[in-house]
DSSP file (Angstrom, degrees, kcal/mol; ACC not computed):
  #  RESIDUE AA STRUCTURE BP1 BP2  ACC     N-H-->O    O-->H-N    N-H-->O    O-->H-N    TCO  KAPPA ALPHA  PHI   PSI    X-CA   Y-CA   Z-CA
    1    1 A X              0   0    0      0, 0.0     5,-0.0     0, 0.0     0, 0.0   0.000 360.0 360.0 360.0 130.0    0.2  -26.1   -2.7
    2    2 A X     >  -     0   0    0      1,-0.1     4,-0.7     4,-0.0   120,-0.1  -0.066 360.0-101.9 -73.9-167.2   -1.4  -24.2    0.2
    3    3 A X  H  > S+     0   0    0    118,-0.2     4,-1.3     2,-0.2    -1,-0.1   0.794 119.4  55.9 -81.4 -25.6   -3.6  -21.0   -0.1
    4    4 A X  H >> S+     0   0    0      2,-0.2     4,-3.2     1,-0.2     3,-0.6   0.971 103.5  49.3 -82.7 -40.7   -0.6  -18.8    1.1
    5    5 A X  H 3> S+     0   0    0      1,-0.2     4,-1.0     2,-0.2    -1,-0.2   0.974 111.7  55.6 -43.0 -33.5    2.0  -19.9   -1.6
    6    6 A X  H 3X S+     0   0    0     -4,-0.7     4,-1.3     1,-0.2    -2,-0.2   0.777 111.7  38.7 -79.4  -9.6   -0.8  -19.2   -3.6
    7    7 A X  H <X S+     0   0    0     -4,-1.3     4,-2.3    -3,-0.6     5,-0.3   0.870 109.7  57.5 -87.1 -31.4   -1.0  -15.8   -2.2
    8    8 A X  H  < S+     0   0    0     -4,-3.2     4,-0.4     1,-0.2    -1,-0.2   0.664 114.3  41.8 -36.6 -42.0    2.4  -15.1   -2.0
    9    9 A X  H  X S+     0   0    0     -4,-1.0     4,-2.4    -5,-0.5     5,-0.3   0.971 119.3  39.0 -64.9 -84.4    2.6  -15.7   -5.4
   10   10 A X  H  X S+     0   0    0     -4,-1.3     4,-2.2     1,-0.2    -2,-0.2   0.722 103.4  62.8 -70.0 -53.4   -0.5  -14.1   -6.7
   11   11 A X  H  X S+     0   0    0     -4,-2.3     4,-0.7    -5,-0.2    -1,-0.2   0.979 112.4  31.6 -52.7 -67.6   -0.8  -11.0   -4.8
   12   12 A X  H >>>S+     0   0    0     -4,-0.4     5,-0.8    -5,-0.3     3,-0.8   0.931 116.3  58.9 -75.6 -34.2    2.5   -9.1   -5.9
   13   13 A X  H 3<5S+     0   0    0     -4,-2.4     4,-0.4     1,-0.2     3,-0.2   0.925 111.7  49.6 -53.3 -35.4    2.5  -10.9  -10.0
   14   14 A X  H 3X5S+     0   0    0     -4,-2.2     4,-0.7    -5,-0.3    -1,-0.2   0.749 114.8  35.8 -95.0  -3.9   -1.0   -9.1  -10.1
   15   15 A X  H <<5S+     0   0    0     -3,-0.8    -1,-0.2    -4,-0.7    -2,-0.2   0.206 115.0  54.4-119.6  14.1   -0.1   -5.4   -8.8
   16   16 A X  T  X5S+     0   0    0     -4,-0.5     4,-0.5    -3,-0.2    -3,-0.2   0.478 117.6  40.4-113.6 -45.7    3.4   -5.2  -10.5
   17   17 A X  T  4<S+     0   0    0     -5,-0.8     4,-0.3    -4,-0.4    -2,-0.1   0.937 123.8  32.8 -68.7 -19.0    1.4   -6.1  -13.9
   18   18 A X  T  X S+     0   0    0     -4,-0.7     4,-0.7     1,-0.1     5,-0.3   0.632 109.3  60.6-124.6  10.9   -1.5   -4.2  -13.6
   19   19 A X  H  > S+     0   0    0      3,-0.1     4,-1.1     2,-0.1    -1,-0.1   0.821 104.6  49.2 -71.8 -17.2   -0.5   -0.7  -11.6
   20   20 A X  H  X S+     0   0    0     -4,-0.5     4,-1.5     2,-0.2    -1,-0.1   0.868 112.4  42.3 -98.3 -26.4    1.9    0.5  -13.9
   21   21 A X  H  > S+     0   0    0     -4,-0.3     4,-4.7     2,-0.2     5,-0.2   0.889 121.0  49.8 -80.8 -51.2   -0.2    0.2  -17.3
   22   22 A X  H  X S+     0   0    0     -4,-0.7     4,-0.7     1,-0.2     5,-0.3   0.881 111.5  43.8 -28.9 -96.8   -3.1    1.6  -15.1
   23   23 A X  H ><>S+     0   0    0     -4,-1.1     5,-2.0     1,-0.3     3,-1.4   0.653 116.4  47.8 -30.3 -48.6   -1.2    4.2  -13.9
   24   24 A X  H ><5S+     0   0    0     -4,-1.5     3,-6.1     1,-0.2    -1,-0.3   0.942 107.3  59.6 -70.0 -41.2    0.4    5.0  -17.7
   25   25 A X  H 3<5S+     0   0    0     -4,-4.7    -1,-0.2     1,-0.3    -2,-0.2   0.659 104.6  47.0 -74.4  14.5   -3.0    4.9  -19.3
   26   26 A X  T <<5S-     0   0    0     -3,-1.4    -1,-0.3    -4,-0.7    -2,-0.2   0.212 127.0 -96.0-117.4  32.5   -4.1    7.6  -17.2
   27   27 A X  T < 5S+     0   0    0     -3,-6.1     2,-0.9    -5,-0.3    -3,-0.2   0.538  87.1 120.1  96.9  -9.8   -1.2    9.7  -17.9
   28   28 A X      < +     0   0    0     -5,-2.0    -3,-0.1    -6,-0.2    -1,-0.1  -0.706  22.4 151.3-114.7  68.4    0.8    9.3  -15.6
   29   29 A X        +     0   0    0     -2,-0.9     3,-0.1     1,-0.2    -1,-0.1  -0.030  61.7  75.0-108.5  14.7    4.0    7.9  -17.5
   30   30 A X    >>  +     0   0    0     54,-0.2     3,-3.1    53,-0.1     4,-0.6   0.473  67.9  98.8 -77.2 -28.8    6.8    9.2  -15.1
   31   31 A X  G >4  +     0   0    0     53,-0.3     3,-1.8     1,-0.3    -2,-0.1   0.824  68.9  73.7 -21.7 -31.2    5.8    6.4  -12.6
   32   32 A X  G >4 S+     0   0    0      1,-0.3     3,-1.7     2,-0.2    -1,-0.3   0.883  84.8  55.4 -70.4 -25.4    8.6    4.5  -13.9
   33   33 A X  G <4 S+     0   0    0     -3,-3.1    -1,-0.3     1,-0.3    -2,-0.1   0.546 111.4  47.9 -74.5  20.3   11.1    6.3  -12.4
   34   34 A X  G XX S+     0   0    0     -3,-1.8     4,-0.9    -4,-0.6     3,-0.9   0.118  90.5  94.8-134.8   2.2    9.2    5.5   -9.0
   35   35 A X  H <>  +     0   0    0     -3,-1.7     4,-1.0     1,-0.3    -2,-0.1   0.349  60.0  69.2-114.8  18.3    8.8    1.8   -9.7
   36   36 A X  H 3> S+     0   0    0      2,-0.2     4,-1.8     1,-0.1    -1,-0.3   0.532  92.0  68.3 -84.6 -13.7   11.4    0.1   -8.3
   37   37 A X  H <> S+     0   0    0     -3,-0.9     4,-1.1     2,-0.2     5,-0.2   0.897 106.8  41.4 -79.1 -40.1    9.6    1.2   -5.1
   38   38 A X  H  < S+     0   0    0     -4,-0.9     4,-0.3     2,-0.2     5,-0.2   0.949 107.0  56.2 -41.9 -55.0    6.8   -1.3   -6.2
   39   39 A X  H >X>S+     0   0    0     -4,-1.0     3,-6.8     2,-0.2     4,-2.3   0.991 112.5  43.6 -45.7 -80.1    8.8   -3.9   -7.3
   40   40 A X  H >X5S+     0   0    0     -4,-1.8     4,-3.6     1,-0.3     3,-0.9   0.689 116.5  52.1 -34.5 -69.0   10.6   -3.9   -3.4
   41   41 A X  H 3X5S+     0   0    0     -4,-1.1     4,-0.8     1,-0.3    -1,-0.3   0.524 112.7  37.8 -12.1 -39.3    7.2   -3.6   -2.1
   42   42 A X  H <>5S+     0   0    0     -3,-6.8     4,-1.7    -4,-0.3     5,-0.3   0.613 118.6  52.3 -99.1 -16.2    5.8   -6.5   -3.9
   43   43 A X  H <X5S+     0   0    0     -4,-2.3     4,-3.9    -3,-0.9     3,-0.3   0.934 107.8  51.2 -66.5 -44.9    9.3   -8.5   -3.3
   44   44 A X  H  X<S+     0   0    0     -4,-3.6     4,-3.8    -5,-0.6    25,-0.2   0.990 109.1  54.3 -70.1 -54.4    9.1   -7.7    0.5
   45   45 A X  H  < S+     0   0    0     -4,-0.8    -2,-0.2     1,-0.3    -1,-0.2   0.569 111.2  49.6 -59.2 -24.7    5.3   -9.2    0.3
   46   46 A X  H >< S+     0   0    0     -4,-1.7     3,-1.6    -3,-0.3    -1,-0.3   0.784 112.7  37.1  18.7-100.1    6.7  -12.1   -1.1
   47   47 A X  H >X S+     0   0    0     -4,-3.9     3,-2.3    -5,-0.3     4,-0.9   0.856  97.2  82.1 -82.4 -11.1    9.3  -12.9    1.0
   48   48 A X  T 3< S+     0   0    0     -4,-3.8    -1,-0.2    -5,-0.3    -3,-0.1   0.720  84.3  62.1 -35.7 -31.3    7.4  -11.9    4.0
   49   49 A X  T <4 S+     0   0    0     -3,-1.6    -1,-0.2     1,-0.2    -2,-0.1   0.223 101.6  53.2 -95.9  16.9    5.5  -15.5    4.0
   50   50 A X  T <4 S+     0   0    0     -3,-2.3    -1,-0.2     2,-0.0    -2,-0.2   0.396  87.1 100.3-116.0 -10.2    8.8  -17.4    4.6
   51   51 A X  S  < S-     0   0    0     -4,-0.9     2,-0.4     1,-0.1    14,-0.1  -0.459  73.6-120.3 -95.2 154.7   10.0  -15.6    7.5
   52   52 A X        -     0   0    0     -2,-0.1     2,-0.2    12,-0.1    -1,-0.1  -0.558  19.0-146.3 -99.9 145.4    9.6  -16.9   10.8
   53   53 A X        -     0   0    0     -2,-0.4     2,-0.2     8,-0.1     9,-0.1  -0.472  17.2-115.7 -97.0 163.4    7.8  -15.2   13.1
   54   54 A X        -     0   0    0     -2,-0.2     7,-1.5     1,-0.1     9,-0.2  -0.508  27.5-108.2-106.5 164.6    8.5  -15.1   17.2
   55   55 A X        -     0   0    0     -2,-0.2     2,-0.3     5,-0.2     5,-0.2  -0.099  31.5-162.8 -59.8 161.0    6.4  -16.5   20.1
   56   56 A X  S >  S-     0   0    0      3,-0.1     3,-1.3    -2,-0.0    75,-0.0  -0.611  76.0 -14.9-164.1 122.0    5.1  -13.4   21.7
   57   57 A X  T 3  S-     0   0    0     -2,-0.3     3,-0.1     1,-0.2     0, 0.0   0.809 130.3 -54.7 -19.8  71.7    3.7  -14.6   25.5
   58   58 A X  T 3  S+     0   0    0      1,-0.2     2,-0.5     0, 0.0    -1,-0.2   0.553 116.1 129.6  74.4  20.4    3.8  -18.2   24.3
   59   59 A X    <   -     0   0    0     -3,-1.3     2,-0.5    -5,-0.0    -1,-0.2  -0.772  59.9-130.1 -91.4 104.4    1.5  -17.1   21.3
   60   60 A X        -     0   0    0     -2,-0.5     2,-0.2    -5,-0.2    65,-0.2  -0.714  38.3-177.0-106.0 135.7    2.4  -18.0   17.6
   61   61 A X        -     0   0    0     -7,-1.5     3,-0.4    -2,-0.5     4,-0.1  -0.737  40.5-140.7-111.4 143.9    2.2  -14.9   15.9
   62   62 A X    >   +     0   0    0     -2,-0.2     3,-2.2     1,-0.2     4,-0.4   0.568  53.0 138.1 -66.8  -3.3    2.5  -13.9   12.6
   63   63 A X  T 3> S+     0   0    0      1,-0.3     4,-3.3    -9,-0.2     3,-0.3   0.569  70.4  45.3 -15.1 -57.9    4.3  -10.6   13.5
   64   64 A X  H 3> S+     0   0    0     -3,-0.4     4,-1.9     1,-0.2    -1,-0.3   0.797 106.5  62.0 -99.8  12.5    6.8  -10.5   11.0
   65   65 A X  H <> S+     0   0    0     -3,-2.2     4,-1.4     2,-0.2    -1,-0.2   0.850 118.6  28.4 -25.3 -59.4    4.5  -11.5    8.2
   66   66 A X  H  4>S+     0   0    0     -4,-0.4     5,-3.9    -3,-0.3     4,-0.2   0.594 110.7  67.3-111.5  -0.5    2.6   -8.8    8.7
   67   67 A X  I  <>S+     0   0    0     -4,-3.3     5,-2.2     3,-0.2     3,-0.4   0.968 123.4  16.8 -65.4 -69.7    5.3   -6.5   10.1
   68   68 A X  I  <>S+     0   0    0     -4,-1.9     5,-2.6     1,-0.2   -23,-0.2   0.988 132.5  41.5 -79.9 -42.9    7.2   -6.5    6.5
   69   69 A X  I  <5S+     0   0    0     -4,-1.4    -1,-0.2    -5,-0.3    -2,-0.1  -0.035 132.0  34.6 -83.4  35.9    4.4   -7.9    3.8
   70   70 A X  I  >5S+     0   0    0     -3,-0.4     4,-3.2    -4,-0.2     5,-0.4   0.050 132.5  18.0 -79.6 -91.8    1.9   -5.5    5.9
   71   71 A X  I  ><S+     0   0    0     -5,-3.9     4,-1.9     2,-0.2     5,-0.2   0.894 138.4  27.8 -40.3 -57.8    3.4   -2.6    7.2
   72   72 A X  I  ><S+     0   0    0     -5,-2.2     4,-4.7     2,-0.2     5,-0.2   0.974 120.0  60.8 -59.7 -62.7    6.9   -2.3    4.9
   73   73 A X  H  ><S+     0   0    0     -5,-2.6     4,-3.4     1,-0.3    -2,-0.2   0.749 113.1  25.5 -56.4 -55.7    5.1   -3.9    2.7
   74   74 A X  H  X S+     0   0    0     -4,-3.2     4,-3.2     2,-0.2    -1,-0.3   0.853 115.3  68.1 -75.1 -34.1    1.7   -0.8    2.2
   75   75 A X  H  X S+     0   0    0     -4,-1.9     4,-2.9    -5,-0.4    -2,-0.2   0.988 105.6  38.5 -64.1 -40.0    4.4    2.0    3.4
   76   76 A X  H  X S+     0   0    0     -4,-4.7     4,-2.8    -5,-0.2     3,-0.4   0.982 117.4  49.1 -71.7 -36.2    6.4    1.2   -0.3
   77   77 A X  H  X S+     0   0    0     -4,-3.4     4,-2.0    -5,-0.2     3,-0.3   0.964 111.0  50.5 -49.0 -51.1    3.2    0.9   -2.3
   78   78 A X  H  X S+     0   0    0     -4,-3.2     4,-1.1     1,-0.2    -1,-0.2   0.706 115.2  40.1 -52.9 -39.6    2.1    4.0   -0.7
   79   79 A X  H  X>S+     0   0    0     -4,-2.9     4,-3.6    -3,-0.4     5,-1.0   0.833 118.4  48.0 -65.4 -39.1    5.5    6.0   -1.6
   80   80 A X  I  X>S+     0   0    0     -4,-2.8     4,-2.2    -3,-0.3     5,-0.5   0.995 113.6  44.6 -66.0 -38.0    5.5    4.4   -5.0
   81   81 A X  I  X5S+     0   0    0     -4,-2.0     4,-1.1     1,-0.3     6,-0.3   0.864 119.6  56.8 -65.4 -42.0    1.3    5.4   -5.5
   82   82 A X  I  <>S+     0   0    0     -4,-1.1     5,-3.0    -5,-0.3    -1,-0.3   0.965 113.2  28.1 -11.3 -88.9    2.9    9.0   -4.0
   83   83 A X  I ><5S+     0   0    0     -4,-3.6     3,-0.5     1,-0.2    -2,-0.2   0.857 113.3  61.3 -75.0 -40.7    5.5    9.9   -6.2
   84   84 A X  I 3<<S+     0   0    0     -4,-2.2   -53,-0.3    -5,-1.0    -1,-0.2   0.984 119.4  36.4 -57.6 -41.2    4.1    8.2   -9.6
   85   85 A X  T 3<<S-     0   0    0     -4,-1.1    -1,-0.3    -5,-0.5    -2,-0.2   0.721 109.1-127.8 -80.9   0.2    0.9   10.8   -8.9
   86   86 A X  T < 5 +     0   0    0     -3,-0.5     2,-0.7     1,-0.2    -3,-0.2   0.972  45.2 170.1  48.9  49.2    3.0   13.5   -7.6
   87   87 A X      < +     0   0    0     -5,-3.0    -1,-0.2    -6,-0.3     2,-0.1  -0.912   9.1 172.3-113.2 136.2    1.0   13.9   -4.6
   88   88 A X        +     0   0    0     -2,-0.7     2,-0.1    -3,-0.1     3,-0.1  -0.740   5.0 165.8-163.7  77.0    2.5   15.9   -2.3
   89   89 A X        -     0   0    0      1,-0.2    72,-0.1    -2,-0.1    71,-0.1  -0.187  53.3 -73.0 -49.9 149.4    0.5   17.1    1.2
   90   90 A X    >>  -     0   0    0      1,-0.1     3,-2.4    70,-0.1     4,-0.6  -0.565  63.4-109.0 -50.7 131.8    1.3   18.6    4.4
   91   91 A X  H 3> S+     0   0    0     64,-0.9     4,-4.1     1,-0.3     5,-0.2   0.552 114.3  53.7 -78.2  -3.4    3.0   15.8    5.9
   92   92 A X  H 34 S+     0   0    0      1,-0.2    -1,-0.3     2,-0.2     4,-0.2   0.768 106.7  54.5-102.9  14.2    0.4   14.9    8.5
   93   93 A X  H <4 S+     0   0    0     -3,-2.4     4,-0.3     2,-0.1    -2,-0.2   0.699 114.9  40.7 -62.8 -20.5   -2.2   14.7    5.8
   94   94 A X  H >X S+     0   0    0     -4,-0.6     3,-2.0     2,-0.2     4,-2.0   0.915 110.6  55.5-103.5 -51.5    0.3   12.2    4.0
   95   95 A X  H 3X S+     0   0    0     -4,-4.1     4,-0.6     1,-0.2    -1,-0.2   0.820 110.5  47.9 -69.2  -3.4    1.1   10.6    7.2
   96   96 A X  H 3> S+     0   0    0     -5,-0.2     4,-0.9    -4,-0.2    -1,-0.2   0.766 104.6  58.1 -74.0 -21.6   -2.9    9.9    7.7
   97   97 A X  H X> S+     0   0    0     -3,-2.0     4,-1.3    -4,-0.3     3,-0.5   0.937 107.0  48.0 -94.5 -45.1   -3.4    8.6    4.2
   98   98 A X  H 3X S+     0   0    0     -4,-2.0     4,-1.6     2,-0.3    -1,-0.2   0.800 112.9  48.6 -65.2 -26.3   -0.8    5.9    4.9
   99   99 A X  H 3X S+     0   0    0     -4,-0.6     4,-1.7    -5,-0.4    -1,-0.2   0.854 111.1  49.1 -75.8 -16.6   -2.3    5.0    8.0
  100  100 A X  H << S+     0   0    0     -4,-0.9    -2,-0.3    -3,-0.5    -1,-0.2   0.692 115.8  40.1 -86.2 -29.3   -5.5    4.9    6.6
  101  101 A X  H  X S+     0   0    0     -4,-1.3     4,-1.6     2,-0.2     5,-0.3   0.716 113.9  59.8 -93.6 -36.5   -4.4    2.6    3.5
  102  102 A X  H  X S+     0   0    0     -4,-1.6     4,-2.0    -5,-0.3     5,-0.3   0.971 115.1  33.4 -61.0 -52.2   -2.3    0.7    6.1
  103  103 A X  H  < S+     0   0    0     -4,-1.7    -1,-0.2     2,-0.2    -2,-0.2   0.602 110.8  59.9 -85.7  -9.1   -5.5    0.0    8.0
  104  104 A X  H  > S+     0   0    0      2,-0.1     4,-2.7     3,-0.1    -1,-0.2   0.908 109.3  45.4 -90.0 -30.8   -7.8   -0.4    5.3
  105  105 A X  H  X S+     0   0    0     -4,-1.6     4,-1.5     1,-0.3     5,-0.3   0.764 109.3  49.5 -90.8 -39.4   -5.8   -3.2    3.9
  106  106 A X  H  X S+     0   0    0     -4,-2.0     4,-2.3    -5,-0.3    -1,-0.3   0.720 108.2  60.6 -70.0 -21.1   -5.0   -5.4    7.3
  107  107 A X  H  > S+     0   0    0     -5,-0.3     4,-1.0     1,-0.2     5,-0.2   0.960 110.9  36.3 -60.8 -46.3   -8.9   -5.0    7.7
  108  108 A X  H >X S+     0   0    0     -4,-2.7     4,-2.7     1,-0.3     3,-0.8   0.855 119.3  49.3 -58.1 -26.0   -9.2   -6.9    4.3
  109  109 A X  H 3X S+     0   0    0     -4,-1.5     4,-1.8     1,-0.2    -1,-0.3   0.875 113.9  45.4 -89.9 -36.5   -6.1   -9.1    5.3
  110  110 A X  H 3< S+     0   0    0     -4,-2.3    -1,-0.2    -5,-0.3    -2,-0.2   0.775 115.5  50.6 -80.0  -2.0   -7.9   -9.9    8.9
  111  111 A X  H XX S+     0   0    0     -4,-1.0     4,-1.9    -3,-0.8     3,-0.7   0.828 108.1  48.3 -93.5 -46.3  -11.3  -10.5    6.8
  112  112 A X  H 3X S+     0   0    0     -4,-2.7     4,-0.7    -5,-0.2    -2,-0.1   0.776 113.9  53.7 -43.3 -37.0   -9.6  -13.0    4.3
  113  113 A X  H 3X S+     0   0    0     -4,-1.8     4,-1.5     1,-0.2    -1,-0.2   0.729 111.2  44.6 -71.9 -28.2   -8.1  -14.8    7.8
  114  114 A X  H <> S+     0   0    0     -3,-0.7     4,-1.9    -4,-0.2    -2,-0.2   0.824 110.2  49.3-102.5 -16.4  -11.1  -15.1    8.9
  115  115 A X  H  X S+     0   0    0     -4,-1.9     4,-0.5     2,-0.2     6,-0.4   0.717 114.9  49.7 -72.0 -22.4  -12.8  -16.3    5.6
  116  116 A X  H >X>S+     0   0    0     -4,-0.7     5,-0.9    -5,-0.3     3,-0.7   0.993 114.1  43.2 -52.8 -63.8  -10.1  -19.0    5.3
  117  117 A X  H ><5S+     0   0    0     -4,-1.5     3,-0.6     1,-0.3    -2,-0.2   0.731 114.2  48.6 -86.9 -36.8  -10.4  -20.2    8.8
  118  118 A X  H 3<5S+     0   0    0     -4,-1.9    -1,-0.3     1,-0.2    -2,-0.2   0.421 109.1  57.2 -49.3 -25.3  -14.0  -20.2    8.8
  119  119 A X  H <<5S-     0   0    0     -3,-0.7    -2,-0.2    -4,-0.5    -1,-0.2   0.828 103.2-122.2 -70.9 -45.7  -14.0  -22.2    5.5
  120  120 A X  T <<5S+     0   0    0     -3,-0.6    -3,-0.1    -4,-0.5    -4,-0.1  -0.230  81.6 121.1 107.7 -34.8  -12.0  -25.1    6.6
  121  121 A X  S   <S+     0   0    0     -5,-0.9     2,-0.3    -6,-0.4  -118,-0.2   0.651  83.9   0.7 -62.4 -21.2   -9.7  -24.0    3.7
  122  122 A X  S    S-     0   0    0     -6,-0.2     2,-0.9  -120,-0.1    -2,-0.4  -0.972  76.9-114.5-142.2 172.8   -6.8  -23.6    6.0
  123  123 A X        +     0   0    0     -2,-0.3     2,-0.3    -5,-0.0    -5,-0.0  -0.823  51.0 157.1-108.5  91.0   -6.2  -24.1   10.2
  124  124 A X        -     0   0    0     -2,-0.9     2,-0.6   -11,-0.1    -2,-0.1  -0.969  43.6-120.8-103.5 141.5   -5.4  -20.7   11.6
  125  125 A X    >   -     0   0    0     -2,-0.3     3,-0.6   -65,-0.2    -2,-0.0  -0.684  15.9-169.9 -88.2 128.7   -5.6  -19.0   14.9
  126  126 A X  G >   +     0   0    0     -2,-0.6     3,-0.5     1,-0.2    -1,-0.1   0.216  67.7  93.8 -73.1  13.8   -7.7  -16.2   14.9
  127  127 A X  G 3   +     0   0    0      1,-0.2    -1,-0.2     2,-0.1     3,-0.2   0.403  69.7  64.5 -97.7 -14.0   -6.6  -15.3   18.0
  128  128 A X  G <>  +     0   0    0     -3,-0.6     4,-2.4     1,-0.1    -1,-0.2  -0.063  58.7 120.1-109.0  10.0   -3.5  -12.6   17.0
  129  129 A X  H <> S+     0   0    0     -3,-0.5     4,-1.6     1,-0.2     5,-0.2   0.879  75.6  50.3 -35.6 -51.1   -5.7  -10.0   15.3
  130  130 A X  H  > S+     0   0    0      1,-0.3     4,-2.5     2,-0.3     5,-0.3   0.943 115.4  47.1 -95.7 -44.3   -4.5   -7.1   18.0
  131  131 A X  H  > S+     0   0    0      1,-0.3     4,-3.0     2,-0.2     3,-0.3   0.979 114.7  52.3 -59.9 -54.9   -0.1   -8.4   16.9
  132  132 A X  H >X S+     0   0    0     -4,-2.4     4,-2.0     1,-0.3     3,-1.2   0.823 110.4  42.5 -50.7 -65.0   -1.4   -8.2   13.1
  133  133 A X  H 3X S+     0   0    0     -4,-1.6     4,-1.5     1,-0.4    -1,-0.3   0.654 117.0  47.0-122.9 -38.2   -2.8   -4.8   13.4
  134  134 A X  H 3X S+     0   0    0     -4,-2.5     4,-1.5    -3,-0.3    -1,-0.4   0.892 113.7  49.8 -84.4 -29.4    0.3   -3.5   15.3
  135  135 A X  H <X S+     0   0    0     -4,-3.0     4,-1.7    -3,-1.2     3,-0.4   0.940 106.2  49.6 -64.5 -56.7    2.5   -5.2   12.9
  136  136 A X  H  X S+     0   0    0     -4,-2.0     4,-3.0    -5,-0.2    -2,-0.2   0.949 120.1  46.9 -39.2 -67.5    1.0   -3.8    9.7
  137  137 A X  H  X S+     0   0    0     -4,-1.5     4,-1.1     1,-0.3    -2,-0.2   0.701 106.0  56.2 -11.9 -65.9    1.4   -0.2   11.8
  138  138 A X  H >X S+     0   0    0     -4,-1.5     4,-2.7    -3,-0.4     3,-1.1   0.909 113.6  33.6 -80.6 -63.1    4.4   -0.7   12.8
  139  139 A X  H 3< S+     0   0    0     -4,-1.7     4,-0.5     1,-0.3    -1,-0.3   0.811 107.1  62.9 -65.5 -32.8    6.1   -1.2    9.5
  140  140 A X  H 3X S+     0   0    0     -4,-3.0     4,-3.3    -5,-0.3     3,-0.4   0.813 107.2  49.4 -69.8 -25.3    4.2    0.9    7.8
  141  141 A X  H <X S+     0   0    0     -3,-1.1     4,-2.5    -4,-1.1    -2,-0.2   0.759 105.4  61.9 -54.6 -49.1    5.8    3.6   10.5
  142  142 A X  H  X S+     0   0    0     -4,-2.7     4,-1.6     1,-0.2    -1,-0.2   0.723 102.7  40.7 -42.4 -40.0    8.7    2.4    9.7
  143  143 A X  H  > S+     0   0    0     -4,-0.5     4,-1.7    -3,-0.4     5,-0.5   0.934 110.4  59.6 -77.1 -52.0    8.6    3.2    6.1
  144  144 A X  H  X S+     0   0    0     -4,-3.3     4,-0.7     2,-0.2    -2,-0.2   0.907 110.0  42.3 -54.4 -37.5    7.1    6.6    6.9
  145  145 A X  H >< S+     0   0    0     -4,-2.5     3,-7.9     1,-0.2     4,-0.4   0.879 110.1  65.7 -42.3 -79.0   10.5    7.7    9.3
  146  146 A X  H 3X S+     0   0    0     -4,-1.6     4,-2.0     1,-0.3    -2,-0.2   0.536 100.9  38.5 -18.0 -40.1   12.3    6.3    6.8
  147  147 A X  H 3X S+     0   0    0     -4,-1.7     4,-0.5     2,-0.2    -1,-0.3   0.556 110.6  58.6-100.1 -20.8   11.5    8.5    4.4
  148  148 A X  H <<>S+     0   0    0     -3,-7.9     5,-1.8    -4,-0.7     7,-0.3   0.791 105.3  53.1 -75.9 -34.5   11.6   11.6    6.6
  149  149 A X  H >45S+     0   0    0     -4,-0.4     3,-1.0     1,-0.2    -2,-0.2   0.814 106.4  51.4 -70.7 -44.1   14.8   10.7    7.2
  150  150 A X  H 3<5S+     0   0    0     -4,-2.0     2,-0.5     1,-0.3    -1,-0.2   0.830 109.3  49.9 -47.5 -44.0   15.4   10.6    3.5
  151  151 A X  T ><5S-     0   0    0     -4,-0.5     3,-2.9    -3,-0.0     4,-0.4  -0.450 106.4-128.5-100.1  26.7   13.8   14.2    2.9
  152  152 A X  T < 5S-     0   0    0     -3,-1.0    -3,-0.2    -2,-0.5    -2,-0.1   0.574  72.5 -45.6  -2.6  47.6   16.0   15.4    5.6
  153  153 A X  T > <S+     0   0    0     -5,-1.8     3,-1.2    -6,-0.1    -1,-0.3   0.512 103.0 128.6  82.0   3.4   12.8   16.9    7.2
  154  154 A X  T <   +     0   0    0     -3,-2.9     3,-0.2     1,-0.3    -2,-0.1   0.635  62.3  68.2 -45.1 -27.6   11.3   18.5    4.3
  155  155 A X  T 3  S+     0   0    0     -4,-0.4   -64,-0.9    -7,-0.3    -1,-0.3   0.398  86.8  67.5 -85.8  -1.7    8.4   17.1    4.7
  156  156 A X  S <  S+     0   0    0     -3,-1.2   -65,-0.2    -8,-0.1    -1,-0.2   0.940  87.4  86.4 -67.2 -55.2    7.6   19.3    8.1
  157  157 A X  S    S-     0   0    0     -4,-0.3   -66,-0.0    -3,-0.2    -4,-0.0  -0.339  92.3-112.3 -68.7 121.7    7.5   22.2    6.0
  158  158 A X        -     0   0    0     -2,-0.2     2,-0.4   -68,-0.1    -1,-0.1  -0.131  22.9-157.4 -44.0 130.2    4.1   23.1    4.3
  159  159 A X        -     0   0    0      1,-0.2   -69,-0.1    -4,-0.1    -1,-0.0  -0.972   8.4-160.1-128.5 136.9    3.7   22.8    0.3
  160  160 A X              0   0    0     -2,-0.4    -1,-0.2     1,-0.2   -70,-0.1   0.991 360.0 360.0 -87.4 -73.6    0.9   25.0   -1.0
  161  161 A X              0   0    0     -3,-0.1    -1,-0.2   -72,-0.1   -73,-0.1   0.068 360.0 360.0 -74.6 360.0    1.2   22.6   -4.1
């Protein structure tokens, strides 16, 4: 079994078992109604390591790897980790926070690539950093329309709250 089944695996079984008990034992025991957005979020991260990804100027990239388990992938945790606190910013604070979780998490994912490849423990090219980083972005962007579109544009308006 490589290292990425095992992460594929590993990654979403360990943040759908231990956010939600987190999250209740600090009080915060409506999350459930917000936690089908994990589940999809750990589901997408998942199936994210089967899909095949395109050539991109004669390059193989991981794009949509990190297009859906990056980018979709941080945009649903971030809504479920949202709602379950009932945090609720002026929306370009909120669209900062996601870019900022978006980007803190492909750093760790481009630090892990490089600890692999640098190990021996698997043969990767390190060479697709700048496609990762736009893919994580990109999806995570995705999410963030997405969910503007949902709000039918509520989220322009300023909440004091």
């Amino acid at each position: 079994m490589s290292i990425f089944t095992i992460v594929s695996i590993v990654i979403p079984v360990a943040l759908a078992s231990s956010i939600p008990p987190i999250l209740q034992h600090y009080g915060y025991t409506h999350e459930r109604r917000y936690r089908w957005l994990l589940y999809l979020a750990c589901g997408l991260f998942f199936i994210s390591w089967y899909v095949p990804s395109p050539l991109i100027d004669g390059q193989d990239t991981a794009f949509n790897t990190h297009f859906i388990g990056g980018g979709i992938f941080t945009g649903c945790l971030w809504l479920y980790l949202k709602h379950a606190l009932s945090w609720h910013r002026y929306w370009l604070v909120e669209a900062f926070s996601l870019f900022a979780l978006v980007s803190a998490l492909g750093c760790m994912n481009e630090l892990f690539e490089l600890l692999v490849a640098k190990t021996g423990v698997a043969h990767l090219s390190l060479d697709d950093t700048n496609w990762d980083i736009t893919a994580n972005t990109a999806g995570a962007l995705l999410v963030w329309m997405v969910s503007l579109g949902a709000m039918g544009g509520q989220r322009i308006v300023r909440r004091d709250t």
